[in-house]
C-alpha positions as a LaTeX table, in Angstrom:
\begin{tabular}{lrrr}
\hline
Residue & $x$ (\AA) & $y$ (\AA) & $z$ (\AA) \\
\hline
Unk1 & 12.17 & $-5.98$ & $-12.03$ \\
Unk2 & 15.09 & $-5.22$ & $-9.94$ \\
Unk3 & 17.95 & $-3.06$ & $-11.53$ \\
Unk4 & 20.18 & $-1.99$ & $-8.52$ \\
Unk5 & 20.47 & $-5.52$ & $-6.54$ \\
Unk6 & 22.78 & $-4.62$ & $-3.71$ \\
Unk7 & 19.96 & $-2.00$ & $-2.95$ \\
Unk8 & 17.32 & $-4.75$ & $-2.73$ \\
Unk9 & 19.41 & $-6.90$ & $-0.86$ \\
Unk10 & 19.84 & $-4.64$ & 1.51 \\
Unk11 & 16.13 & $-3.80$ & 2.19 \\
Unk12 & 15.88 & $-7.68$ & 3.15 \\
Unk13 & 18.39 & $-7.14$ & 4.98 \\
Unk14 & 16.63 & $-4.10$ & 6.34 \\
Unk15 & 13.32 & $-6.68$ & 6.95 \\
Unk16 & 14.74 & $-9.18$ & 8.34 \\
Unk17 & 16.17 & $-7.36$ & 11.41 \\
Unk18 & 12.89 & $-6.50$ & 12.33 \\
Unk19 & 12.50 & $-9.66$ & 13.33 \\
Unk20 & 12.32 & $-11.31$ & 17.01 \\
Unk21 & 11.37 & $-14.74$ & 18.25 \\
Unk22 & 7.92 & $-13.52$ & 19.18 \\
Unk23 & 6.95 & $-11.89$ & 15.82 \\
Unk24 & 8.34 & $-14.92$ & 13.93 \\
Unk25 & 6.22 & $-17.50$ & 16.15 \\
Unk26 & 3.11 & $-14.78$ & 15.51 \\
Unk27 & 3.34 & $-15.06$ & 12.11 \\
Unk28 & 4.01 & $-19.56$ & 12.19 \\
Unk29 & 0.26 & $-18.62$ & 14.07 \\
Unk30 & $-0.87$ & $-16.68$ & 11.38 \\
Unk31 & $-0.48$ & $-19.63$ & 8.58 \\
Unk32 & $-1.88$ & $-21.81$ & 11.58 \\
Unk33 & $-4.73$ & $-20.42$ & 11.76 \\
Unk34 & $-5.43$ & $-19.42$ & 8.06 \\
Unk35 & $-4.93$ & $-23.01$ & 6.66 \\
Unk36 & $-7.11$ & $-24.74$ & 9.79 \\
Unk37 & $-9.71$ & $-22.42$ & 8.48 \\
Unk38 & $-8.90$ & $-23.21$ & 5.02 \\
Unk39 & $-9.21$ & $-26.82$ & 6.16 \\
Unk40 & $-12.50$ & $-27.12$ & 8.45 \\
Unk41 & $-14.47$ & $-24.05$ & 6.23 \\
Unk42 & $-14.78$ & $-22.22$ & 10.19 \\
Unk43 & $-13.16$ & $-19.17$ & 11.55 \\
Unk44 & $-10.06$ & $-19.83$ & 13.00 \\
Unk45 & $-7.95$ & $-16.98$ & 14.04 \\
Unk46 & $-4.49$ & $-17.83$ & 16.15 \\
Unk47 & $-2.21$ & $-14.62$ & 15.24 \\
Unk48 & $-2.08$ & $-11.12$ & 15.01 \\
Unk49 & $-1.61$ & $-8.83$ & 12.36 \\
Unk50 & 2.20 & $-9.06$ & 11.53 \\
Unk51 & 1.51 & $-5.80$ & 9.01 \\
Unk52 & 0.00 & $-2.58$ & 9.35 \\
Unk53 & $-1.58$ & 0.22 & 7.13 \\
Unk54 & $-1.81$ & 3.58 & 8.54 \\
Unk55 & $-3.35$ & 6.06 & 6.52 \\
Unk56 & $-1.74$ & 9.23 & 7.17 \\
Unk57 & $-3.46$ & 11.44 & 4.56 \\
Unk58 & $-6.77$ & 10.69 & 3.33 \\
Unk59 & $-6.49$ & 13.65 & 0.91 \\
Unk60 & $-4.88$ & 14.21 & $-2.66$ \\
Unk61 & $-3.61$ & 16.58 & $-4.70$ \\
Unk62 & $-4.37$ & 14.66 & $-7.73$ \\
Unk63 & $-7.92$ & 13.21 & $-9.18$ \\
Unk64 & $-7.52$ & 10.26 & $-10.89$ \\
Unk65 & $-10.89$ & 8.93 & $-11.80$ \\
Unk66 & $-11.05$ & 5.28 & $-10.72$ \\
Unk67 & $-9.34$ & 6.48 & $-7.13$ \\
Unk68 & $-12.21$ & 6.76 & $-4.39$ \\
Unk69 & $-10.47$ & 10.07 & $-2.91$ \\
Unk70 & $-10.00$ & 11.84 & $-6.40$ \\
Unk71 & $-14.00$ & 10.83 & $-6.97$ \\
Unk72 & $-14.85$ & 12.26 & $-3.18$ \\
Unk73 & $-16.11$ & 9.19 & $-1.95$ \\
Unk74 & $-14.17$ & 8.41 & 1.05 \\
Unk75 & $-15.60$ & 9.13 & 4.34 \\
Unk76 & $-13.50$ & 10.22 & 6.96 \\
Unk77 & $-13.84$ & 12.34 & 10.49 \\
Unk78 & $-10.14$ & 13.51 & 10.05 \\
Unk79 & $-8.53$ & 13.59 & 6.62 \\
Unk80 & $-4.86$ & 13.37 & 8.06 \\
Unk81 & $-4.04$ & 10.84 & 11.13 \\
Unk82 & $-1.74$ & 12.92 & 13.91 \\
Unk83 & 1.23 & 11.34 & 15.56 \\
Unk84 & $-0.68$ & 10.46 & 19.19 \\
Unk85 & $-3.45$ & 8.23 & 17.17 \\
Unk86 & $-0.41$ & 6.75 & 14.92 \\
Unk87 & 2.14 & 5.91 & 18.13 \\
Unk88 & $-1.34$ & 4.51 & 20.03 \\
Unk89 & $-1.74$ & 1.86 & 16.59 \\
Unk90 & 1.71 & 0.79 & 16.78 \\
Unk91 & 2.41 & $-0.40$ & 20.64 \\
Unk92 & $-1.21$ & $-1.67$ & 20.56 \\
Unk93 & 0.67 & $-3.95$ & 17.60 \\
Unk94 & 4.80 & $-3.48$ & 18.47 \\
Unk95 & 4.71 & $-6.80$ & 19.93 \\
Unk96 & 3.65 & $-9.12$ & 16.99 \\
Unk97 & 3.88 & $-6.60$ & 13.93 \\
Unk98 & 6.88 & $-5.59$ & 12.05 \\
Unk99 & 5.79 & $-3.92$ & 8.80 \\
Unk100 & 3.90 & $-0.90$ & 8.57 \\
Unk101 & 2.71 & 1.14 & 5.29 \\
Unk102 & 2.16 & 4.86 & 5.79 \\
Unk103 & $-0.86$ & 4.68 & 3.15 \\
Unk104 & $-3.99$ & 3.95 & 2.67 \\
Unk105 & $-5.79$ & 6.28 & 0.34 \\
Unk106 & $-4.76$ & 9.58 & $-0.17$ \\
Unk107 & $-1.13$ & 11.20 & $-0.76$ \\
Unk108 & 0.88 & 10.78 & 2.33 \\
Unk109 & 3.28 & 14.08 & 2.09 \\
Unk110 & $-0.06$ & 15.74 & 2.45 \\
Unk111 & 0.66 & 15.37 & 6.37 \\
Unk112 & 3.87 & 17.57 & 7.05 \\
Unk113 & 4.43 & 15.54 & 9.90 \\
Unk114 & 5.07 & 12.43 & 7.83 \\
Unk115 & 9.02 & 12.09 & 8.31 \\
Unk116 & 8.19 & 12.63 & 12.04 \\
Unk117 & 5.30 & 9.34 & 11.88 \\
Unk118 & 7.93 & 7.69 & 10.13 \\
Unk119 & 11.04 & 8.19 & 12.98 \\
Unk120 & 8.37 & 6.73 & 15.66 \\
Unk121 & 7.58 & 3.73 & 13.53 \\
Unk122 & 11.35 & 2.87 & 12.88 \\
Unk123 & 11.98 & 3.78 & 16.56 \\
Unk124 & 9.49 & 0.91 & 17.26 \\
Unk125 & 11.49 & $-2.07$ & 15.01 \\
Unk126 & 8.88 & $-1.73$ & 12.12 \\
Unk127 & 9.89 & $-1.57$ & 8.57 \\
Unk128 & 8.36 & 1.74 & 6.97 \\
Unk129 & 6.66 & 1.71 & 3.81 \\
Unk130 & 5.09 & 5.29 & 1.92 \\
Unk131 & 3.55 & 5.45 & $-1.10$ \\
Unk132 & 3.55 & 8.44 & $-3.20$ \\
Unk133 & 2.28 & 10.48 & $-6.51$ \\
Unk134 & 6.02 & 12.13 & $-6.12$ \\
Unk135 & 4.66 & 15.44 & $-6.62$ \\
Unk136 & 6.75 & 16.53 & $-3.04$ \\
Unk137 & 10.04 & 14.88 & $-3.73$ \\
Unk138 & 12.24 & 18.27 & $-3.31$ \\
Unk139 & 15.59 & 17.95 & $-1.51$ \\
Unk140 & 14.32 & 19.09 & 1.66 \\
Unk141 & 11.34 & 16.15 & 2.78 \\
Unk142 & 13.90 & 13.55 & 1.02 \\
Unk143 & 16.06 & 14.24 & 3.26 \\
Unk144 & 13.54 & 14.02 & 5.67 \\
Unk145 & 12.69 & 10.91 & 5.20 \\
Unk146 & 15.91 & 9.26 & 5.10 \\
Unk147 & 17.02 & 10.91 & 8.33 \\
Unk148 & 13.49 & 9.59 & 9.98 \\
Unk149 & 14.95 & 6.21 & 8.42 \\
Unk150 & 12.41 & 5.11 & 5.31 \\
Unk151 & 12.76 & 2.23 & 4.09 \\
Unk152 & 10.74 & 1.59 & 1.01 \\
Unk153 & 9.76 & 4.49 & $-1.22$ \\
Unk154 & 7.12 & 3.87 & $-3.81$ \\
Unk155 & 6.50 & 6.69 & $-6.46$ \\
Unk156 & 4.01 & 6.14 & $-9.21$ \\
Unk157 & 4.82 & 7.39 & $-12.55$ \\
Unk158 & 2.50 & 6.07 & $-14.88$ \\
Unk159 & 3.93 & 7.58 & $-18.20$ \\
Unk160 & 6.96 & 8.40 & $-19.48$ \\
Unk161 & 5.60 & 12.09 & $-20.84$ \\
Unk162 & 3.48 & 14.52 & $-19.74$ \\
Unk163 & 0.61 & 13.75 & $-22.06$ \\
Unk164 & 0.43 & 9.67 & $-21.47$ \\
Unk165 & 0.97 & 10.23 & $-17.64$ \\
Unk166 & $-1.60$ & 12.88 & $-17.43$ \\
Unk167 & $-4.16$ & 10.33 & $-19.00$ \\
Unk168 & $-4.95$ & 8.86 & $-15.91$ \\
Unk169 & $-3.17$ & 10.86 & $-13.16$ \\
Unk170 & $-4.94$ & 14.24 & $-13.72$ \\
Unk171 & $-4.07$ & 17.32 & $-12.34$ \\
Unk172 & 0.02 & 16.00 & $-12.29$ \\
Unk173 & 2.77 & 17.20 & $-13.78$ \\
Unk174 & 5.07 & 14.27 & $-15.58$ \\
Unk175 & 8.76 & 16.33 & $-14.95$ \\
Unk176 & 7.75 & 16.94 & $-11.26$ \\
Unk177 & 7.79 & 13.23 & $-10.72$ \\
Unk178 & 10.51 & 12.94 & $-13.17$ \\
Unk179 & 12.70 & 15.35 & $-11.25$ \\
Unk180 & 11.41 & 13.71 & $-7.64$ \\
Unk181 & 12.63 & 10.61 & $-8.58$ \\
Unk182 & 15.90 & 12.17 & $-9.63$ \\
Unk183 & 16.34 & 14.12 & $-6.51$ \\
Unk184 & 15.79 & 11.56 & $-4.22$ \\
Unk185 & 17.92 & 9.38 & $-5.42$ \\
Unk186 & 20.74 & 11.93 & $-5.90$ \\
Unk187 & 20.28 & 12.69 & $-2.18$ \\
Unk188 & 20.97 & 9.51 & $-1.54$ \\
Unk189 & 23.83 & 8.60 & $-2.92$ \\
Unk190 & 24.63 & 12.41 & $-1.31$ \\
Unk191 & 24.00 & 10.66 & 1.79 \\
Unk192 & 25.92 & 7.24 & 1.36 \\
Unk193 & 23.30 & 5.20 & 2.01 \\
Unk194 & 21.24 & 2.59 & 0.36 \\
Unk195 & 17.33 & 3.51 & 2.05 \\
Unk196 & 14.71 & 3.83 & 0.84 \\
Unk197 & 14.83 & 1.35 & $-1.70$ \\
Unk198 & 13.66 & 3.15 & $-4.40$ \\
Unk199 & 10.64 & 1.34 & $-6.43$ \\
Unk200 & 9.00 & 3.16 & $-9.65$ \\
Unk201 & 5.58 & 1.60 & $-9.80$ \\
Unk202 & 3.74 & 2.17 & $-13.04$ \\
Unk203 & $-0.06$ & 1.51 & $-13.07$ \\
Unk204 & $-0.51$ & $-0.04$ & $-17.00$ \\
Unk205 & $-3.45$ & 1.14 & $-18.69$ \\
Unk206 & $-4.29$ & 1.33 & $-22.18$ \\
Unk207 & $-2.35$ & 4.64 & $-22.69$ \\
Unk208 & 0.87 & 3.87 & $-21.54$ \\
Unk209 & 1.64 & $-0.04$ & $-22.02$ \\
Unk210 & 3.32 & 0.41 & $-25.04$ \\
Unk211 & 5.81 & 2.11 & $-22.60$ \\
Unk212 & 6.73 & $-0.52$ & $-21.00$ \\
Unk213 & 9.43 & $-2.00$ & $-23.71$ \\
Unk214 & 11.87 & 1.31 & $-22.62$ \\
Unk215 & 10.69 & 1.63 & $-18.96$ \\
Unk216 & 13.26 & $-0.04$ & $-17.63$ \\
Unk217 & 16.10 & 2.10 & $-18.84$ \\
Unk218 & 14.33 & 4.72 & $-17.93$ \\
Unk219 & 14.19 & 4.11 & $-14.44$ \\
Unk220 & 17.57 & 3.28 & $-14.12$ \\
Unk221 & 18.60 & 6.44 & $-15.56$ \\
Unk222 & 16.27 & 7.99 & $-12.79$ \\
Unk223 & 17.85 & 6.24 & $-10.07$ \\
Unk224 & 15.14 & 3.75 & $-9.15$ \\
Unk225 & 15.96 & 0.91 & $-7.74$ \\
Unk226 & 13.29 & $-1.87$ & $-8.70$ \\
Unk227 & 10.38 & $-1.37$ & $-11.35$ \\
Unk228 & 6.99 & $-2.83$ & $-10.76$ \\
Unk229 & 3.86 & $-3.42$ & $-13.15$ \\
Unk230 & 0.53 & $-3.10$ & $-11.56$ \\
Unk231 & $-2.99$ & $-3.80$ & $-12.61$ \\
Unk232 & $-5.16$ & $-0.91$ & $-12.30$ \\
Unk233 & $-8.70$ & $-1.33$ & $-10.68$ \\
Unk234 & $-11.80$ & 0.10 & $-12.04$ \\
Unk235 & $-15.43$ & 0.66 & $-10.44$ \\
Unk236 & $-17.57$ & 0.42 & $-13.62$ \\
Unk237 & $-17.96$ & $-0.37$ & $-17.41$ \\
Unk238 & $-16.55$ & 3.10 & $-18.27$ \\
Unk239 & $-13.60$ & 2.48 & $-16.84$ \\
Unk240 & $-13.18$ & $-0.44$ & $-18.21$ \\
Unk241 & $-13.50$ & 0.74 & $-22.16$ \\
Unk242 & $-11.67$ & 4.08 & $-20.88$ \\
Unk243 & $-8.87$ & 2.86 & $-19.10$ \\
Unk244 & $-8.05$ & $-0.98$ & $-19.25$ \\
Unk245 & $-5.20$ & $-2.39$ & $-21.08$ \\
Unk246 & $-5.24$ & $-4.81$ & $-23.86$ \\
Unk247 & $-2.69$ & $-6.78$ & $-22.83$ \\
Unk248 & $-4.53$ & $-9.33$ & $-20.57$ \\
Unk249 & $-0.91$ & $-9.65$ & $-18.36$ \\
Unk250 & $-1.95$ & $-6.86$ & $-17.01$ \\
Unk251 & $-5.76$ & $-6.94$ & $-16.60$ \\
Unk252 & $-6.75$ & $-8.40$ & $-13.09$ \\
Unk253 & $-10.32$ & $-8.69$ & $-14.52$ \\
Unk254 & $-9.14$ & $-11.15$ & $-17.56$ \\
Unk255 & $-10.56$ & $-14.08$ & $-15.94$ \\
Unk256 & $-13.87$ & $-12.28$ & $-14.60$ \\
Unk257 & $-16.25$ & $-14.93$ & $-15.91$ \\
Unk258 & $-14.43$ & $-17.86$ & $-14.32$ \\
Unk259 & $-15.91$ & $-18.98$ & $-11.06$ \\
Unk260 & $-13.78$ & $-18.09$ & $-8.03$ \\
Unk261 & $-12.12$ & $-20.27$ & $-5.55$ \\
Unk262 & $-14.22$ & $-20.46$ & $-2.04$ \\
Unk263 & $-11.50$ & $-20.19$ & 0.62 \\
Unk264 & $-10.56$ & $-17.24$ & 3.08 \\
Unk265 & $-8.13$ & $-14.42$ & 1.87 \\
Unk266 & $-4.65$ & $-14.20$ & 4.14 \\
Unk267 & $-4.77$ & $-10.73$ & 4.08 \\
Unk268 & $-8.10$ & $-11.24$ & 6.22 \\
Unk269 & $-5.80$ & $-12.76$ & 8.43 \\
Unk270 & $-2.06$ & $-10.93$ & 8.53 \\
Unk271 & $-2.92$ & $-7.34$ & 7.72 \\
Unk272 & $-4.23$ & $-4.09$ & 9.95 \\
Unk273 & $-5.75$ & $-1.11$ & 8.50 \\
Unk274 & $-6.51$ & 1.92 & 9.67 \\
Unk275 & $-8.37$ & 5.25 & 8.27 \\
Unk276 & $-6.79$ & 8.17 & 8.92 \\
Unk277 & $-9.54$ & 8.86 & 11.80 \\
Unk278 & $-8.26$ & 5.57 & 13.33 \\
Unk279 & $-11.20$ & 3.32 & 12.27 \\
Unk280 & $-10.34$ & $-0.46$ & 12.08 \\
Unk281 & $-11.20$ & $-1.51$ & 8.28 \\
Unk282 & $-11.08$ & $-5.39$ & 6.96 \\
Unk283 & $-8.57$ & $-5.10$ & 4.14 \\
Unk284 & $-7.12$ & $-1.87$ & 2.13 \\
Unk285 & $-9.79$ & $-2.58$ & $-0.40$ \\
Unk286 & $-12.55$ & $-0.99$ & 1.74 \\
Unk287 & $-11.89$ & 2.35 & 1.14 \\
Unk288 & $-14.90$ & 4.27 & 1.79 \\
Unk289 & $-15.27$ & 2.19 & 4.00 \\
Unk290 & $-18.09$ & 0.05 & 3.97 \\
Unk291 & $-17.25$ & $-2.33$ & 6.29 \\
Unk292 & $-15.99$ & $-0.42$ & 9.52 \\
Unk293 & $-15.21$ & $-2.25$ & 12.16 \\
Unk294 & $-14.70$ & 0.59 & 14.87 \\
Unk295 & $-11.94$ & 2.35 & 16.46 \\
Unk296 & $-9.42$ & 0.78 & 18.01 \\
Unk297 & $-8.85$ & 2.43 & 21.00 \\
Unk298 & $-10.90$ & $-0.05$ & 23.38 \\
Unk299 & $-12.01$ & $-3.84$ & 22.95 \\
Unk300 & $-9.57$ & $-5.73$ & 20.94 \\
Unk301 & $-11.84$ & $-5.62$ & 17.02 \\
Unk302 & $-9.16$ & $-7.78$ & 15.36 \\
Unk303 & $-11.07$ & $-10.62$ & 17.00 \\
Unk304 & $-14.08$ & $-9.24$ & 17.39 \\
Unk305 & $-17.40$ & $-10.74$ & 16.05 \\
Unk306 & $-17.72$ & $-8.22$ & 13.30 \\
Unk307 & $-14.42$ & $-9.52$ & 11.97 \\
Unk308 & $-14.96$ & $-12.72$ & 12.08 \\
Unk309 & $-18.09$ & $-12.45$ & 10.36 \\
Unk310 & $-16.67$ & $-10.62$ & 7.03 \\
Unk311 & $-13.83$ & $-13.35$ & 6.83 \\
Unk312 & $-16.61$ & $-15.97$ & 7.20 \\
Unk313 & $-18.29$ & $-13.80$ & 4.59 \\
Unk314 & $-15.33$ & $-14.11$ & 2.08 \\
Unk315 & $-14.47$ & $-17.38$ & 3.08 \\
Unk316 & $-18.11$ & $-18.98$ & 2.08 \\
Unk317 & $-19.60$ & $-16.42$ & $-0.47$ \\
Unk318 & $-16.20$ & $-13.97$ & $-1.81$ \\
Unk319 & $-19.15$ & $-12.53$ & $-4.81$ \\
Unk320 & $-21.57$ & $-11.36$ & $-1.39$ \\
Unk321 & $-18.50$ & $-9.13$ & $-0.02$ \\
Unk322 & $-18.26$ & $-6.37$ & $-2.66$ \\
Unk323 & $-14.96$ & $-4.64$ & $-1.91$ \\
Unk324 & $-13.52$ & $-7.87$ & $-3.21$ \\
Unk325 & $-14.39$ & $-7.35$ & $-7.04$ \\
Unk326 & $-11.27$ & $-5.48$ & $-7.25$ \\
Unk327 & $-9.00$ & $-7.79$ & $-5.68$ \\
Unk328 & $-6.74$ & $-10.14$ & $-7.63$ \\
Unk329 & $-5.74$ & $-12.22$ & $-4.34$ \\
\hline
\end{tabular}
């Protein structure tokens, strides 16, 4: 839902001048080489990655029970990535990429260098992306972040009081976000300026979705610029009774007993990303990982026989690759 449209209009704006001739033929290669694949039921790869994740912080204040770092089960050498690894990622990429998330798991204003990963990113022509809990949205890193030039904040509030947000994001504190969102976009009007836009995501779940009628005046009166509805994920039958809405709009696992599609996912085929140790991982749904595919500091793993193998993988038999239960692609 967008409420503030000459905001949004201006992050495509933003977008679209990270655009050149060679990252706009990259990407034509992209679709080439998906659908040919699509077509012939082999591995055809033409492009590169037009989008990166980084994860800067594979750490969290919070411990929300279906997240993989709030249950401990991520494995990482180094829980926050450090500038040299995250400049390395992006010229290996600066050529055919143009959009880059600061994310992976983990709470990315965990690494107090964030606003400075950010500047080298936008210094690059990529589009910057960070999502947050908003637990660290004082005046001080907003401003930050603007100066380093953000342009797409994403805080999730997942309750409009302390005791439905709590339900699933435990260990936070409802008016800090509140007062995050607030601040930030105070500082930007403070500013004069228009980025980050500004998007309030709220993860529905069976506590909070009968929120959802008075969300969006809420988030206008915090400032937000768009509002978006997610589907949570869950690892388990427990989280399915415990947490699971019962509105099936917003349950990804509605359809579970129909039989999937064969085909490859695009993501297999346009998306980067990275642990915060700088390990190459298929898609943002292996977040252990399971899957690693190495560093990428050497041989060239986007087209490496490892890769090609997991999107054969998903392309032939989707049920075999795990990490894609959770995904409503």
């Amino acid at each position: 839902m967008v409420l503030q449209y000459a905001a949004f209009f201006n992050d495509l704006l933003r977008l679209t001048k990270r655009l050149n001739p060679l990252r706009i033929w990259n990407y034509l290669m992209i679709y080439a080489g998906f659908w040919l694949s699509r077509l012939t039921q082999k591995v055809v790869v033409f492009g590169r990655p037009f989008a990166l994740s980084a994860e800067v912080a594979a750490v969290c204040n919070l411990r929300c029970p279906e997240c993989m770092v709030g249950l401990g089960n991520t494995i990482r050498e180094s829980k926050k990535m450090d500038a040299p690894l995250f400049e390395q990622i992006l010229k290996k990429h600066r050529r055919h990429s143009f959009y880059t998330n600061l994310y992976f798991q983990g709470e990315p204003f965990l690494n107090r260098d964030l606003h400075h990963l950010i500047g080298l990113a936008s210094h690059i022509g990529y589009y910057t992306s960070v999502s947050t809990n908003g637990h660290f949205l004082d005046e001080e890193r907003c401003r930050e972040i603007i100066d380093a030039g953000l342009d797409r904040l994403i805080v999730s509030m997942d309750g409009l009081d302390q005791d439905t947000y709590a339900f699933y994001r435990r260990g936070g504190t409802w008016q800090k976000v509140a007062d995050g969102l607030a601040t930030m976009a105070r500082v930007k009007r403070e500013e004069g300026v228009r980025h980050p836009l500004l998007v309030l995501q709220f993860l529905v779940n069976r506590k909070n979705e009968g929120q959802i009628p008075v969300l969006k005046d809420f988030a206008r009166e915090q400032g937000a610029d768009v509002v978006e509805l997610k589907s949570m994920q869950v690892y388990g039958e427990e989280g399915v009774s415990a947490f699971l809405p019962g509105d099936k709009r917003f349950n990804r696992y509605a359809a579970k007993g129909k039989r999937k599609k064969k085909g490859p996912c695009f993501r297999l085929w346009s998306h980067a990303v990275y642990t915060s140790d700088g390990v190459l991982v298929p898609c943002c749904y292996d977040k252990v990982p399971q899957h690693p595919m190495g560093k990428g500091t050497g041989e060239d793993l986007w087209f490496s026989p490892e890769m090609h193998a997991f999107r054969k993988k998903v392309m032939t038999r989707r049920e075999d690759a795990g990490i894609c239960s959770n995904c409503n692609e």
